[in-house]
N, C-alpha and C positions, 0 to 999 in steps of 0.2 A: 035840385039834385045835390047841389053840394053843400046846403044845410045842413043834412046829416054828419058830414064827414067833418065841419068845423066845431059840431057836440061834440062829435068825440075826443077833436085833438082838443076843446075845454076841457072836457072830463077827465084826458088822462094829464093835463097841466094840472089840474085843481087837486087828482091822486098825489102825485109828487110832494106838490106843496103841504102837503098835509101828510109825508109819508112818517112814520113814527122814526123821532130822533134817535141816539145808542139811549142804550138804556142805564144810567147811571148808578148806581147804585150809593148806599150809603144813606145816613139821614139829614146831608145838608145844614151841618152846624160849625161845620169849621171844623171838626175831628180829621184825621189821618185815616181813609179806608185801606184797611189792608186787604189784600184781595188774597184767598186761600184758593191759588190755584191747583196746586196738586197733592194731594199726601200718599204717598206710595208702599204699599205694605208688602211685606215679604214674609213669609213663616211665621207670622203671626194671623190670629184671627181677623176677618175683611171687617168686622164691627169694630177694632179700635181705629181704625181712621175716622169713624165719628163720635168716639168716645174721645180723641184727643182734641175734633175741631171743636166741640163739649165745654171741655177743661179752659182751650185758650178763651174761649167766649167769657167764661166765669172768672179767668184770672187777670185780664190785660185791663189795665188803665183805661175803665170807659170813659173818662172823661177827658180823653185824649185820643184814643181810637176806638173806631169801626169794624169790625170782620166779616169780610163779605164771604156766605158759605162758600165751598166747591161749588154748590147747585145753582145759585144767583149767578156764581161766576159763568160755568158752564150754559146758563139759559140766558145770560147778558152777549154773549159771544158765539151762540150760534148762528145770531142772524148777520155777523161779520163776513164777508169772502175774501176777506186777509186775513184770518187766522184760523192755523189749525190748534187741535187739545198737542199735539206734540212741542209748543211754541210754549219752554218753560224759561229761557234765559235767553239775553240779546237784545237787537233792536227790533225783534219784533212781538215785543211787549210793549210796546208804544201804541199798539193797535187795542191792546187791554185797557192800557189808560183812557185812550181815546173813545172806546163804548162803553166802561165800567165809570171810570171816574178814579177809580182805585191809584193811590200814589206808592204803594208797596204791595209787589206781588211777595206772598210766603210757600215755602215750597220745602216739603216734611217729608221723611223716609224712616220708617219704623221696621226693622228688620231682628228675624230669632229662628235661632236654631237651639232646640236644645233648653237649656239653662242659660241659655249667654243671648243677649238681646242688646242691639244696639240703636243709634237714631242719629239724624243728620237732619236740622232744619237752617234754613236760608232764606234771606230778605234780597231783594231786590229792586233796584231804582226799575218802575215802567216806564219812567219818560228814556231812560240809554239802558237799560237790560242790563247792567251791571251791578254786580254783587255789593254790596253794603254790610255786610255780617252772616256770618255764620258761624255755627256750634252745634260739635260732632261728640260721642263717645260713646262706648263700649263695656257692658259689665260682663265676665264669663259667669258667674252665679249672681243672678236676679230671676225676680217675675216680671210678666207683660206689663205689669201694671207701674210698677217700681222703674221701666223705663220710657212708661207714656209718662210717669211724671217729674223725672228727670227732663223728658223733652219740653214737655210744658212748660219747666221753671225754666227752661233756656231759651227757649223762644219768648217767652215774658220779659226775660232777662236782657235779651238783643232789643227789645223796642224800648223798653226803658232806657237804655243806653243809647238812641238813638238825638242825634243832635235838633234843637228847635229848626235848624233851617238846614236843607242839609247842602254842602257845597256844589255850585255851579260848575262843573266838570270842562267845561266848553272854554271856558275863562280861567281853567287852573291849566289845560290840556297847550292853552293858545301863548300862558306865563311860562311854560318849562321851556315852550321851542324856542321864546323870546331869548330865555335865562342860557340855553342849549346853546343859542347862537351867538351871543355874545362871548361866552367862553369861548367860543372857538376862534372869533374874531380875536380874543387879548390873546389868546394862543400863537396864531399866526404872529400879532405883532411883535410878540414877543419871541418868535422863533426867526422875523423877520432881522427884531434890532442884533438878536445874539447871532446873526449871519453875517450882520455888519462888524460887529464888533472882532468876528476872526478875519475877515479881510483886510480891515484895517492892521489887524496885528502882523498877519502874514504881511503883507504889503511893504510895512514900516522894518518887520525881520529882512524881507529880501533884501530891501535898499541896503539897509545897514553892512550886511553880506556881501553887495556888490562891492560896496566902499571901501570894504577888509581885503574883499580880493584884487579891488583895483590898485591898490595900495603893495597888497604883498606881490603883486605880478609887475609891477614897473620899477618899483624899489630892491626886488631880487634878480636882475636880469630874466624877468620874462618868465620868471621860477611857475612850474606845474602847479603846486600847491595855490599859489595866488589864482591862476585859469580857474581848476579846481572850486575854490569858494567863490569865484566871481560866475559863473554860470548854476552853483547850487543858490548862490542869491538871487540871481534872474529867476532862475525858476518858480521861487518861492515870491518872489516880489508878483510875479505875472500870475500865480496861481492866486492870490488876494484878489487882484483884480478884478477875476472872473467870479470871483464869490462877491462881490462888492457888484460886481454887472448884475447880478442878481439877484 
């Protein structure tokens, strides 16, 4: 009788083990997959969003990037339950990277009213969801087309420009708090030594002051004026101190 029941828990070990990986995309050459996760149209026709993803494919340095369609992306990330399609910036585009493979997500906004058509595309780190480049801009008299291909040359433009390796953010993030706190530290020190430096001045004024009023209060018959400086010196000598105490 419990033959059956140890098949099965084989059977559903053996499904596991063999359940299908993410799906990566890209063709595995050492290229850059950029991953075109969104293009967003507005007042313009729903077909230049793939008239533009079109253009970028024909114009981007294939021998240095990959462009992974919207629909690769979108059928890569379906079978995710950590990502939703509203997950276009942040950390969790690290869940992108993680079933795509893609090390730059691209994220494009082609908008028109009118005569006037404008465009907004954006590159982003997947491993931290943060921005790396963008380039925006606005013509009031153009065609649709004269601003997909403005956008095209800018988005070409931003990868081209993009650095062979691009910086470790964790290790720049972990050098500023270092750089951050050190400053602060010569700061203190240096608010510490110029706290010394007036205590001792007052300190060394009060005594001096006592000495004038001691001097003019014994040497005058006990004269006001000597009291007078000889308690404004105490003052000032006792008030160093306590800046010097601390």
């Amino acid at each position: 009788m419990k033959r059956p029941i140890v098949l099965v828990l084989v059977a559903m070990a053996a499904g596991v083990a063999h359940a299908d990986p993410p799906h990566k995309l890209g063709p595995g050459d050492g290229r850059r997959v950029i991953g075109l996760v969104d293009v967003h149209v507005e007042g313009v026709p729903a077909e230049v969003a793939s008239t533009f993803q079109q253009n970028i494919e024909q114009q981007i340095d294939t021998k240095h990037f990959w462009l992974a369609p919207r629909v690769k992306m979108k059928e890569a990330m379906s079978g995710s339950m950590r990502w939703t399609e509203g997950c276009v910036v942040g950390g969790c585009l690290a869940e992108v990277r993680s079933q795509t493979g893609a090390d730059l997500a691209l994220l494009a906004a082609l908008t028109g009213s009118g005569t006037s058509f404008g465009y907004v595309v954006t590159l982003l780190r997947t491993d931290t969801g943060d921005v790396i480049a963008q380039d925006s801009d606005r013509c009031d008299v153009c065609t649709v087309n004269e601003a997909m291909t403005q956008a095209t040359l800018a988005t070409v433009k931003l990868l081209n420009n993009l650095p062979d390796k691009l910086p470790d953010e964790g290790i720049e993030r972990r050098a500023a708090i270092e750089l951050a706190a050190k400053a602060a530290k010569v700061q203190s020190t240096q608010v510490a030594h110029h706290g010394k430096r007036i205590g001792a001045t007052l300190t060394i004024v009060g005594l001096a002051a006592v000495a004038v009023g001691a001097v003019v209060y014994f040497a005058n018959n006990h004269a006001d004026s000597g009291m007078v400086t000889l308690a404004a010196g105490g003052g000032i000598a006792a008030g160093g101190v306590v800046v010097l105490a601390f």
